[in-house]
ROSE-4610 file (N, C-alpha, C; in Angstrom, 1 decimal, always signed):
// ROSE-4610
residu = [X/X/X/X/X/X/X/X/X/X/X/X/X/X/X/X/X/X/X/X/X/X/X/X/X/X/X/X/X/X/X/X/X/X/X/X/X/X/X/X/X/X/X/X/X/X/X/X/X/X/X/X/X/X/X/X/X/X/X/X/X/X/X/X/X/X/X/X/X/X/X/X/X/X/X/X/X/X/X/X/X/X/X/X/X/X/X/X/X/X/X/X/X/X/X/X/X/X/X/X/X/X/X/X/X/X/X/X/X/X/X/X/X/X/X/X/X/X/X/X/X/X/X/X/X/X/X/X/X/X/X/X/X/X/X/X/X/X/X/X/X/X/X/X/X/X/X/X/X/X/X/X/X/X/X/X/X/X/X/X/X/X/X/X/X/X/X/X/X/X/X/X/X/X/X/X/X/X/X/X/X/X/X/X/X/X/X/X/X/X/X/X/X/X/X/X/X/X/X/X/X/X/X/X/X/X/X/X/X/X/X/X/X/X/X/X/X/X/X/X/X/X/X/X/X/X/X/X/X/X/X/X/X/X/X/X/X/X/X/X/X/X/X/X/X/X/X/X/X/X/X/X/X/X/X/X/X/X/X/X/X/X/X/X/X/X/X/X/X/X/X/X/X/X/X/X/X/X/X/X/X/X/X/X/X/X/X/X/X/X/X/X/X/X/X/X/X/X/X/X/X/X/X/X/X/X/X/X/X/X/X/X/X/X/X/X/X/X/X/X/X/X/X/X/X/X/X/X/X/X/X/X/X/X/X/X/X/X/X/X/X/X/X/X/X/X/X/X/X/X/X/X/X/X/X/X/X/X/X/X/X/X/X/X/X/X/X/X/X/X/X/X/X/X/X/X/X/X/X/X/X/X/X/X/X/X/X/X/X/X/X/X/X/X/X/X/X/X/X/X/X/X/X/X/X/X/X/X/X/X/X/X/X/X/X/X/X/X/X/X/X/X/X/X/X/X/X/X/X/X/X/X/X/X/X/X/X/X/X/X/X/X/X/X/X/X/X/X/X/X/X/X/X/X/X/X/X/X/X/X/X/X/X/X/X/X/X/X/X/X/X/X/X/X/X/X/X/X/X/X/X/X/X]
num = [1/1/1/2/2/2/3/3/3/4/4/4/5/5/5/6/6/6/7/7/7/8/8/8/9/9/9/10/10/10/11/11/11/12/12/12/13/13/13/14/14/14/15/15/15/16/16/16/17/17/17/18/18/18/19/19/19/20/20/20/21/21/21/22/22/22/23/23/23/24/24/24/25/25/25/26/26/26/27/27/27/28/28/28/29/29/29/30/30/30/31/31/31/32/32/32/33/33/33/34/34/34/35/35/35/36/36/36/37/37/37/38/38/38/39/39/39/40/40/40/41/41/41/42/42/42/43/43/43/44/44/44/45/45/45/46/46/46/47/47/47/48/48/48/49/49/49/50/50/50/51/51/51/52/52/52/53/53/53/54/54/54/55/55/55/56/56/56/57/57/57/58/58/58/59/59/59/60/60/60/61/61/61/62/62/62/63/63/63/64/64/64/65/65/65/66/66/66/67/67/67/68/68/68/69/69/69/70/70/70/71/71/71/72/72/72/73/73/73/74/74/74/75/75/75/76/76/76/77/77/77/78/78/78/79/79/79/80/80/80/81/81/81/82/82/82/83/83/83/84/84/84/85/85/85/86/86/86/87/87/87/88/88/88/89/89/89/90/90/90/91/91/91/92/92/92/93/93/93/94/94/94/95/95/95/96/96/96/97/97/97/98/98/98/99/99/99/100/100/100/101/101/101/102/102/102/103/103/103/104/104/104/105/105/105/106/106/106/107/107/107/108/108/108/109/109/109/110/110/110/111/111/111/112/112/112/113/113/113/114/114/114/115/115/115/116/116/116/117/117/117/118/118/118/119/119/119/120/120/120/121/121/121/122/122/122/123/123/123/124/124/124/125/125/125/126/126/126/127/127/127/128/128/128/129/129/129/130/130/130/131/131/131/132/132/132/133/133/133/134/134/134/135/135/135/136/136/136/137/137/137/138/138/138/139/139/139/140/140/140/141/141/141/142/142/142/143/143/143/144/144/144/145/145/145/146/146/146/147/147/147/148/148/148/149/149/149/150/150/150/151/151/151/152/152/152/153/153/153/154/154/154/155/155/155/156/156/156/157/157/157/158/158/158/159/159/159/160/160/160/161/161/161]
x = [+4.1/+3.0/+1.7/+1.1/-0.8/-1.7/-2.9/-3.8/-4.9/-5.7/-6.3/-7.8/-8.6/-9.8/-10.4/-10.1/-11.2/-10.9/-9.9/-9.6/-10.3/-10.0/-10.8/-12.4/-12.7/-14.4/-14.9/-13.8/-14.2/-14.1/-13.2/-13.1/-14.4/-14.9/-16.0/-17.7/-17.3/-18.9/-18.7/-17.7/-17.9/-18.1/-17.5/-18.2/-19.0/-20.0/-21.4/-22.3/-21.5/-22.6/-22.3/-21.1/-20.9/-21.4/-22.2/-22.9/-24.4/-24.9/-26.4/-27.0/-28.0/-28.4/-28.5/-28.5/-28.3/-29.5/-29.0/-30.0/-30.8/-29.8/-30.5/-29.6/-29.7/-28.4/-28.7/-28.1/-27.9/-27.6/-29.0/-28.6/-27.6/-27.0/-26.2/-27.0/-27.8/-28.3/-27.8/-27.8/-27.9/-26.6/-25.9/-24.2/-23.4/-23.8/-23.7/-23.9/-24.6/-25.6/-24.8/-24.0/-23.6/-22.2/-21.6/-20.2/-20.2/-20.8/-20.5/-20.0/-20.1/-20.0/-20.1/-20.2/-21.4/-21.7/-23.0/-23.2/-22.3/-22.4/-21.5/-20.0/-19.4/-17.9/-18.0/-18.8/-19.2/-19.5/-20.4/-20.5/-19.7/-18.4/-17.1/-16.2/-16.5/-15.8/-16.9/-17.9/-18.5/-18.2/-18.1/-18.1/-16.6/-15.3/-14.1/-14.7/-15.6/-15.2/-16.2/-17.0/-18.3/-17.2/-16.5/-15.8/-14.7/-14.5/-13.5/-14.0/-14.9/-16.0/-15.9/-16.0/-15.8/-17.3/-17.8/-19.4/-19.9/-21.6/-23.0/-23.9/-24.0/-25.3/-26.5/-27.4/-28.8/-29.4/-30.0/-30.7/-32.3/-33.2/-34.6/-34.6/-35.7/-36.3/-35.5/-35.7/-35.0/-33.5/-32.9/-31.7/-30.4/-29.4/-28.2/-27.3/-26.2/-24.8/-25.1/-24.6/-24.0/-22.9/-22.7/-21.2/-21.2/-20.2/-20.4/-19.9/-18.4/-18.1/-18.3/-18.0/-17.8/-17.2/-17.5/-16.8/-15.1/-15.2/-13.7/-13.2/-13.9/-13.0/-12.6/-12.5/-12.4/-11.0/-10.2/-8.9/-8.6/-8.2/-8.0/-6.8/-6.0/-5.3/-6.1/-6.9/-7.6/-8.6/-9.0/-9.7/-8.7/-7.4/-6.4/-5.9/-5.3/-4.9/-6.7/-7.6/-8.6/-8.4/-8.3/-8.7/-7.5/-5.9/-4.5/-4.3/-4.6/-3.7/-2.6/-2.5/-1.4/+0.1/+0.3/+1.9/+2.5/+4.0/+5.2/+4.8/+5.0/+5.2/+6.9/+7.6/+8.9/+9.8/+10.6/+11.4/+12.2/+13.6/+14.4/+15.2/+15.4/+15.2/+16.7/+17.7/+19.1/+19.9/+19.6/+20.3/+21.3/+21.6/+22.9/+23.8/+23.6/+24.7/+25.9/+26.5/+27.8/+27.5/+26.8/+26.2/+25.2/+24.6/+23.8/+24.5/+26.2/+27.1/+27.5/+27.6/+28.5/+27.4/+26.0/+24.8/+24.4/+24.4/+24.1/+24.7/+25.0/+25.2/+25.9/+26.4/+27.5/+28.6/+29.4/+30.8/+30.6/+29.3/+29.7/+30.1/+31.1/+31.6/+30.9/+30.2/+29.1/+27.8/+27.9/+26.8/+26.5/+25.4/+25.1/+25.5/+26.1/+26.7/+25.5/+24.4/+23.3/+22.7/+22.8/+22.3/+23.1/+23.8/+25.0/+24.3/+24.8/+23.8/+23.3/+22.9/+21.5/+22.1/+21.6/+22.2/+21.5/+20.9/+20.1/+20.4/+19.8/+20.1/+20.0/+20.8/+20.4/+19.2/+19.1/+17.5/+16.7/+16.3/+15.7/+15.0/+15.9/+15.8/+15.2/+15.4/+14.8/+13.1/+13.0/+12.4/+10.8/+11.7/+10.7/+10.1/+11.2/+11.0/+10.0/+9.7/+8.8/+7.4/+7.1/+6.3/+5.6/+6.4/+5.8/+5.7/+6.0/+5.4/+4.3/+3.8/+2.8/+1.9/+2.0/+0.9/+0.6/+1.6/+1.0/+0.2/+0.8/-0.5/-1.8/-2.1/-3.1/-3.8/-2.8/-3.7/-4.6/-4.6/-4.0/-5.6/-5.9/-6.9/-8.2/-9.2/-10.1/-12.0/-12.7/-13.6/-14.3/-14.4/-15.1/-14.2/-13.0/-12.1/-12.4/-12.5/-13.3/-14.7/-15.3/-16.7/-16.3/-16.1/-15.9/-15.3/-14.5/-13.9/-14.4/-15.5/-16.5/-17.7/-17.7/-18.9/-18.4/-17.4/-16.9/-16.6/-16.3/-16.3/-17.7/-18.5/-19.9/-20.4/-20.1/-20.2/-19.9/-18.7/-18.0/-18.7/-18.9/-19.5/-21.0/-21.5/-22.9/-23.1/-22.2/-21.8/-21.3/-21.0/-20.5/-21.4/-22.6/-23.7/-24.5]
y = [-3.9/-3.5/-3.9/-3.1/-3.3/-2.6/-3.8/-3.0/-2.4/-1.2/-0.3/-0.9/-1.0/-1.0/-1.5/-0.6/-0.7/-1.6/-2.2/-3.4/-4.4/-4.6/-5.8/-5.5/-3.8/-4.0/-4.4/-3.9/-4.5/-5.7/-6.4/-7.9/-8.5/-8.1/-9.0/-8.6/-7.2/-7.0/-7.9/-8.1/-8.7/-10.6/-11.2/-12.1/-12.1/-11.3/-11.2/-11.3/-10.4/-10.4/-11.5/-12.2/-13.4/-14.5/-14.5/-15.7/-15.4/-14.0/-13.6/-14.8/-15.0/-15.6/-15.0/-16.1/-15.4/-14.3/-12.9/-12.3/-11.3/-11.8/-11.1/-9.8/-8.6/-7.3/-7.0/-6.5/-6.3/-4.5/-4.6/-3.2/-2.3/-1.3/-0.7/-0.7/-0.6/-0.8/-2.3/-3.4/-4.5/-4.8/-4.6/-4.5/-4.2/-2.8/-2.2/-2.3/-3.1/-3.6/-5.6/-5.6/-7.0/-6.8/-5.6/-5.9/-5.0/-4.3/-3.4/-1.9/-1.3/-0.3/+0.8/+2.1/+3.2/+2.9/+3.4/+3.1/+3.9/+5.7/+6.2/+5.8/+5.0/+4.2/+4.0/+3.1/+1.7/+2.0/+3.0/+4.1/+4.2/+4.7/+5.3/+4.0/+3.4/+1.8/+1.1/+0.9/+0.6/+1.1/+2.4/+3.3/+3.2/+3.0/+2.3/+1.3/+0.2/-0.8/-1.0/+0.1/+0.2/+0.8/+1.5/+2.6/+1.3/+0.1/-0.4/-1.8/-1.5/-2.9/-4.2/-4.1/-5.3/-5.3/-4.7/-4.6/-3.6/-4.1/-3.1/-3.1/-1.7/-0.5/-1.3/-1.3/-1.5/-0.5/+0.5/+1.5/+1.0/+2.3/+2.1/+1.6/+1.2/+1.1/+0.0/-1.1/-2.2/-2.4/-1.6/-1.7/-1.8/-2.2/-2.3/-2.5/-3.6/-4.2/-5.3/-5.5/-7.6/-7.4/-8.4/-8.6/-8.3/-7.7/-7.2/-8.5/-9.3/-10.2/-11.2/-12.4/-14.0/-13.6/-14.4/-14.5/-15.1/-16.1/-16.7/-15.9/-15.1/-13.6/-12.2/-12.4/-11.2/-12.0/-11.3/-11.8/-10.8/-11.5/-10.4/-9.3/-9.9/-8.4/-7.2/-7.9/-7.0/-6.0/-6.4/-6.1/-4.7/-5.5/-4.2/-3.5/-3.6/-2.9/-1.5/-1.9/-0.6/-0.1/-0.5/+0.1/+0.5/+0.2/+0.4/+1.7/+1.0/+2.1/+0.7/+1.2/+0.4/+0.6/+1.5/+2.0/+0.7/+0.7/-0.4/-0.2/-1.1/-1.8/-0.8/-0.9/-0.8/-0.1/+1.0/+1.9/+2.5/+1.8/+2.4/+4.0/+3.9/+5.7/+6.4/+5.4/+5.7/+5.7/+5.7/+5.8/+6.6/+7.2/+8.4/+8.2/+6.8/+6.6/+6.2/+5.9/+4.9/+3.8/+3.1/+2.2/+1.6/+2.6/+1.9/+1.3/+1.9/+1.7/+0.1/+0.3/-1.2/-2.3/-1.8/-3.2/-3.4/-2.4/-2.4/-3.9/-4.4/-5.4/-4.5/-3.3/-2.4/-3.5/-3.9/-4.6/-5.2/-6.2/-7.8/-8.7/-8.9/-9.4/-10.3/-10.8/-11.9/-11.7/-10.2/-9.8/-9.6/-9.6/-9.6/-8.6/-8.6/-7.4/-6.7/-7.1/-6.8/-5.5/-5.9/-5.0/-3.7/-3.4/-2.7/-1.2/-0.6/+0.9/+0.7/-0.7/-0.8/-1.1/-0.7/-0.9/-0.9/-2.5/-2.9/-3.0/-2.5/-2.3/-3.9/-4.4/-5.9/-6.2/-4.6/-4.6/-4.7/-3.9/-3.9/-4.7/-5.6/-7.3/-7.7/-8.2/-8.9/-8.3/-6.9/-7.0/-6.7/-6.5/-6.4/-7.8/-9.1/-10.7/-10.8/-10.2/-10.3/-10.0/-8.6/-8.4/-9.1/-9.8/-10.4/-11.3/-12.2/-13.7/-13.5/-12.0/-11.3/-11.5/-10.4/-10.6/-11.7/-12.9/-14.3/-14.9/-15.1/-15.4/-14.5/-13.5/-12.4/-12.9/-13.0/-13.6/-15.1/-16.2/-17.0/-17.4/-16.4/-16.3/-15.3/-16.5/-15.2/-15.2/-14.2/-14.4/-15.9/-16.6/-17.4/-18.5/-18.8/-19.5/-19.9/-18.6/-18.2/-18.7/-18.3/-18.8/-20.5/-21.0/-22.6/-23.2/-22.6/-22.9/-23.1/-22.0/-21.6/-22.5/-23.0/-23.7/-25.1/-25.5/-26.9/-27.3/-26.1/-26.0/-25.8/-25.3/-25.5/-26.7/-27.6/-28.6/-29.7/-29.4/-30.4/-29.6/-29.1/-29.1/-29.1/-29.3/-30.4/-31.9/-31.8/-33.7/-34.4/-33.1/-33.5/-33.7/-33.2/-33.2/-34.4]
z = [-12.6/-13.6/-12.9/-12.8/-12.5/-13.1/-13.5/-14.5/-13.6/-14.7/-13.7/-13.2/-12.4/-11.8/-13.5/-14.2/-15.3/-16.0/-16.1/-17.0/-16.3/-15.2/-14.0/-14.3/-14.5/-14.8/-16.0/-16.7/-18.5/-18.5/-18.1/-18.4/-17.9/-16.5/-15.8/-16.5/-17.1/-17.5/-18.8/-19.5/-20.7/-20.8/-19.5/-19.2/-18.5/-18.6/-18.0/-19.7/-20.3/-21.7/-22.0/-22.2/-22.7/-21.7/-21.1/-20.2/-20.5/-20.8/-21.4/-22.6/-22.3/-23.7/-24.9/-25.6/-27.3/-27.6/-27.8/-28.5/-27.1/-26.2/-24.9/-24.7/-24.7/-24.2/-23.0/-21.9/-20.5/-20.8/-19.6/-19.4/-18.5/-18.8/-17.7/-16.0/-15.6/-14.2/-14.0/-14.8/-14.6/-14.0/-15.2/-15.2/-14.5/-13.6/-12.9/-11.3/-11.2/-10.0/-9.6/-11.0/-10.9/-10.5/-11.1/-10.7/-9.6/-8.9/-8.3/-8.0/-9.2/-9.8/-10.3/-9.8/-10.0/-12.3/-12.4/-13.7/-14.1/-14.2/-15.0/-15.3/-14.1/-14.6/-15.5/-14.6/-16.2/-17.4/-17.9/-18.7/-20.0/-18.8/-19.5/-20.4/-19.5/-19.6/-20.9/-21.0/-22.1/-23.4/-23.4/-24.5/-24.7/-24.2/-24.6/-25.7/-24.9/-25.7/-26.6/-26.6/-27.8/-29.5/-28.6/-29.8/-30.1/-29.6/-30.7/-31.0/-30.7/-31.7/-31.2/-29.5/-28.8/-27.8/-27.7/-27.5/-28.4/-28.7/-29.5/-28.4/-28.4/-27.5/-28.4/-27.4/-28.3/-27.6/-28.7/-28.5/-27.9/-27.0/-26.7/-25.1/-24.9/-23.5/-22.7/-23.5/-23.0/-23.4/-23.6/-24.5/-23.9/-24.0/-23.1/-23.7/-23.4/-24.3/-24.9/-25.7/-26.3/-26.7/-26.8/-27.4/-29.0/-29.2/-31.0/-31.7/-31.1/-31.5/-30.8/-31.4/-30.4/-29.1/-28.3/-27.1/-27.6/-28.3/-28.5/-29.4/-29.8/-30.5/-30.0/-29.0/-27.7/-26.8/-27.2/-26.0/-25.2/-23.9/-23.0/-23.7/-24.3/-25.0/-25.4/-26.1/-27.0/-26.2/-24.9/-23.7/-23.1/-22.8/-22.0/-23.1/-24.0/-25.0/-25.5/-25.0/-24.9/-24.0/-22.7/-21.5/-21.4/-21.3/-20.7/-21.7/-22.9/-24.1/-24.5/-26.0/-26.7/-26.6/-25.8/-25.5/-24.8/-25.4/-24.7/-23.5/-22.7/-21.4/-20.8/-21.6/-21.1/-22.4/-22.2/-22.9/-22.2/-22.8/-22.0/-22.2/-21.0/-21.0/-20.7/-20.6/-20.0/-21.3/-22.5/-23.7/-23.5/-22.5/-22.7/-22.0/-21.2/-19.9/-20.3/-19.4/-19.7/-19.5/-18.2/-18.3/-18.9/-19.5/-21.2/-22.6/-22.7/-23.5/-23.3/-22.3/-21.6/-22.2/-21.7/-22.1/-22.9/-24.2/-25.8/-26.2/-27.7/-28.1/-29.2/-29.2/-29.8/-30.5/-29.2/-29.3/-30.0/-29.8/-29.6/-31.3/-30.9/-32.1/-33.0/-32.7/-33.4/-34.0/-33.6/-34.1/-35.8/-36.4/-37.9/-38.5/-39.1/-40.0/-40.7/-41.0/-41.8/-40.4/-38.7/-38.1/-37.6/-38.6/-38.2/-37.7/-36.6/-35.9/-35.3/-34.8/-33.8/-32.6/-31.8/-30.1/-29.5/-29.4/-28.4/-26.9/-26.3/-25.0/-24.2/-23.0/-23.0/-22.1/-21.2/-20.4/-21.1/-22.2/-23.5/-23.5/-24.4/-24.7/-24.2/-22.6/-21.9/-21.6/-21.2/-21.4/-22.3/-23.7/-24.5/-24.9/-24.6/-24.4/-23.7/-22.5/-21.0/-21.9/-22.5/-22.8/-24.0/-24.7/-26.1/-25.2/-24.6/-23.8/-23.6/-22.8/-21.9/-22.5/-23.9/-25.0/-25.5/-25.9/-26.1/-25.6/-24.0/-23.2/-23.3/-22.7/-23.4/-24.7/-25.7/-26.8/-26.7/-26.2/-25.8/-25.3/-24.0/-23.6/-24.0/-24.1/-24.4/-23.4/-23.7/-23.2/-22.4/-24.3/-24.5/-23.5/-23.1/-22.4/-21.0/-20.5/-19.4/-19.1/-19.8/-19.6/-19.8/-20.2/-20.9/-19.3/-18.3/-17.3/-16.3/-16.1/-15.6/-15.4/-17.2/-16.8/-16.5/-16.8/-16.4/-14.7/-13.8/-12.6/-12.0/-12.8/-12.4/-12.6/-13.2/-13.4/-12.6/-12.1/-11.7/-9.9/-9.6/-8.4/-8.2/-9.4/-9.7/-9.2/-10.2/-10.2/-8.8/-7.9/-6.3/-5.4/-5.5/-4.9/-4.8]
């Protein structure tokens, strides 16, 4: 699994607005010029995350991005789940095999009588397990986390000096 260029750009422009001062918006040349990035990407990549209410456009001369919400209300899920798309990680696609039969939970005698028809596959399982971990962590972490990390290692290589 690897996420695309633009998840890496969304995440870094949005701790750029979340390092802005209060009340300050950054404009696309800025943003653009900071991560390295032709503007129209970036553009495209804003307007994701303008359309699901994780940055506000400020219109006019001086106008650019802020953050719509808190920084500690922005988790990187919420970050890749715009840019990735919300689709499973993993679906298994061999439902017709024989060796899909064998790894279901079909047989198994122990199982709940209440889930009677369901045939969980045991790759499945595992890794639809992988992926809820994934998104825990994801949740877990957010903007504001980052910055907070950031500024404590800034700190602490202050204090070395």
């Amino acid at each position: 699994m690897q996420f695309s260029k633009s998840t890496d750009y969304a995440l870094h422009a949005l701790l750029h607005l979340g390092n802005a001062s209060s009340g300050h918006n950054v404009g696309i040349k800025e943003l653009s010029a900071t991560l390295g990035v032709s503007e129209s990407y970036l553009s495209k990549i804003m307007s994701k995350l303008r359309q699901d209410g994780i940055v506000r456009a400020v219109p006019g001369v001086n106008g650019g991005y802020e953050l719509a919400r808190e920084a500690e209300q922005i988790t990187f899920l919420d970050v890749i789940q715009v840019i990735e798309g919300r689709q499973r990680l993993f679906e298994c696609s061999n439902t017709s095999s024989q060796q899909h039969r064998l790894l279901t939970e079909e047989g198994n005698p122990e199982k709940d009588q209440g889930s009677a028809g369901k045939c969980e596959c045991l790759v499945e399982k595992i890794m639809t397990g992988a992926e809820y971990h994934l998104h825990q962590y994801l949740r877990e972490h957010t903007i504001q986390t980052v910055l907070d990390e950031a500024f404590k290692r800034c700190n602490q290589e202050e204090n070395k000096k």
